[in-house]
PAGUVEX-458410 format. One record per residue (C-alpha): y, x, z; chain; residue number from 0; residue in one letter. Coordinates in Angstrom, 1 decimal. Each point is the difference from the previous one (the first is absolute). Layout:
// residues N
<r <Y X Z> "A" NUM "A">;
...
// end
This chain:
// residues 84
<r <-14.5 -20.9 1.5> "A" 0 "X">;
<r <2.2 -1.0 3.1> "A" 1 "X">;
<r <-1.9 -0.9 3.2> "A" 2 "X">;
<r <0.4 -3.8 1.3> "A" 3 "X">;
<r <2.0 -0.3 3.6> "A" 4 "X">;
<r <-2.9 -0.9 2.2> "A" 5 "X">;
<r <2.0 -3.4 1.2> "A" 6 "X">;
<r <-0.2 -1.5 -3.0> "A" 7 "X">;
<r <-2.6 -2.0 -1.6> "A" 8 "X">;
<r <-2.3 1.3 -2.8> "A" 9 "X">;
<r <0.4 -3.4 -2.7> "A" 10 "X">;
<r <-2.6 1.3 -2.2> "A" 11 "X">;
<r <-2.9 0.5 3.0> "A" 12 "X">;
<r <0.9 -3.3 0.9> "A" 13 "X">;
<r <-0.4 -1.5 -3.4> "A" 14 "X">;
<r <-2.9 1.8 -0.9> "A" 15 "X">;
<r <-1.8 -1.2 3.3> "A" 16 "X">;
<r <1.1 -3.9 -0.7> "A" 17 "X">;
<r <-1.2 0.2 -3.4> "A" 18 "X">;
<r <-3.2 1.7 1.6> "A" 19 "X">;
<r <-0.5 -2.9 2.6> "A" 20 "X">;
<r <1.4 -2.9 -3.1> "A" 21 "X">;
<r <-3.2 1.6 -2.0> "A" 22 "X">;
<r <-2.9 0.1 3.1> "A" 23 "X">;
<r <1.4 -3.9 0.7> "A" 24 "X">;
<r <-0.5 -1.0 -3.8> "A" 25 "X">;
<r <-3.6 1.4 0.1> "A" 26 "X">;
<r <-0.9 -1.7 3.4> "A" 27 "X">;
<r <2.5 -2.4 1.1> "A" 28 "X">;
<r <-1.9 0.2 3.1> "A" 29 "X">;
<r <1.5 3.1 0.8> "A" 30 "X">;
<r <2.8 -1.5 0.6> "A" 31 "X">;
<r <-0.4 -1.1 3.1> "A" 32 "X">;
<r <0.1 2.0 3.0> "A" 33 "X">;
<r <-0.8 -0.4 3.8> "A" 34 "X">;
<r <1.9 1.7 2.9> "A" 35 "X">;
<r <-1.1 0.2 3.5> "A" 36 "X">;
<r <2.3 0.7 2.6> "A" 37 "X">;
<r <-0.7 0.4 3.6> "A" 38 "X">;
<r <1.8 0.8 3.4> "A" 39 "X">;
<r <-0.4 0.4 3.6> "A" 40 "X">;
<r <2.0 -0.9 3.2> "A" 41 "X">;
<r <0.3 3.3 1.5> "A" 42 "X">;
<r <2.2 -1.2 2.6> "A" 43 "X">;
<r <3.0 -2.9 0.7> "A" 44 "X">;
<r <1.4 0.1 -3.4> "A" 45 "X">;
<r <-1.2 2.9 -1.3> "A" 46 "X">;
<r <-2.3 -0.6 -3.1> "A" 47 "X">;
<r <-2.0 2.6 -1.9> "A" 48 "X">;
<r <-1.2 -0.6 -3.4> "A" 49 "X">;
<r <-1.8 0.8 -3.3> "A" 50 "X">;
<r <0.2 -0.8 -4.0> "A" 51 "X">;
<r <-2.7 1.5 -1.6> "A" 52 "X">;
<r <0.6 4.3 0.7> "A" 53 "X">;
<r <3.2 -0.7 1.7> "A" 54 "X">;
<r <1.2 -0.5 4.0> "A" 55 "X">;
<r <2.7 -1.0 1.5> "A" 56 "X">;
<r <1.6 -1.4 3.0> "A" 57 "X">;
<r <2.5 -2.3 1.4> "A" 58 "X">;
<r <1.7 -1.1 2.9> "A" 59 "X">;
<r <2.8 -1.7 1.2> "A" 60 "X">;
<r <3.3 1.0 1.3> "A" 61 "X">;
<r <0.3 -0.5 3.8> "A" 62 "X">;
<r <2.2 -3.0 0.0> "A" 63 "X">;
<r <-3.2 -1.8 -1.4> "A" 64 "X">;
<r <-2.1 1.3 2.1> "A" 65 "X">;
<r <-1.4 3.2 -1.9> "A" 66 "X">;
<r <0.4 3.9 0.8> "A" 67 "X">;
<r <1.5 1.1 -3.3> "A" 68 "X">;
<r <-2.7 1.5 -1.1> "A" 69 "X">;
<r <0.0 -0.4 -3.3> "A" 70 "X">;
<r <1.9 -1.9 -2.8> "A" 71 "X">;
<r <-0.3 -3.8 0.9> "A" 72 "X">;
<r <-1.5 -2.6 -2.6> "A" 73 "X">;
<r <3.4 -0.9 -1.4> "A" 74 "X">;
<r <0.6 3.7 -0.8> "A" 75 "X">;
<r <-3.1 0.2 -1.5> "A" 76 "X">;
<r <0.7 -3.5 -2.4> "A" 77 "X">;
<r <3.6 1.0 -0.8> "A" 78 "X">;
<r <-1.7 3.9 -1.6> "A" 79 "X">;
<r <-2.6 -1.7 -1.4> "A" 80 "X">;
<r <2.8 -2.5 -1.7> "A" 81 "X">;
<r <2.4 3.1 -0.7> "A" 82 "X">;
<r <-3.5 1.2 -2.4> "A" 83 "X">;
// end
């Protein structure tokens, strides 16, 4: 058996995992919906810190709109999130 590049994606995981989540829904169609909470912080002028369930992060803005550079701005963060 030849080993998978680790950059590329495993088709069968993710099939078996939406036929996984297809049959829980079909069961309960309750269970498919979902909640998210997000939170964040001012820390200071622009600079935000904030959490998604187990995850952190933080932005700022670029000096020329007021920020330190800190961290990757809200745009940055909507045009990865996009890029997924």
């Amino acid at each position: 058996m030849t080993e998978k590049p680790e950059n590329r994606i495993d088709a069968d995981q993710g099939r078996a995992a939406l036929e996984a989540m297809r049959q829980r829904y079909q069961e309960d169609p309750r269970r498919s919906q979902a909640t998210l909470r997000a939170t964040a912080n001012l820390k200071k002028n622009t600079l935000l810190e904030g959490r998604i369930g187990r995850f952190h992060f933080s932005c700022d803005e670029p000096p020329v709109r007021g920020g330190n550079d800190e961290a990757p701005s809200p745009l940055e963060f909507f045009l990865i999130g996009a890029a997924f």
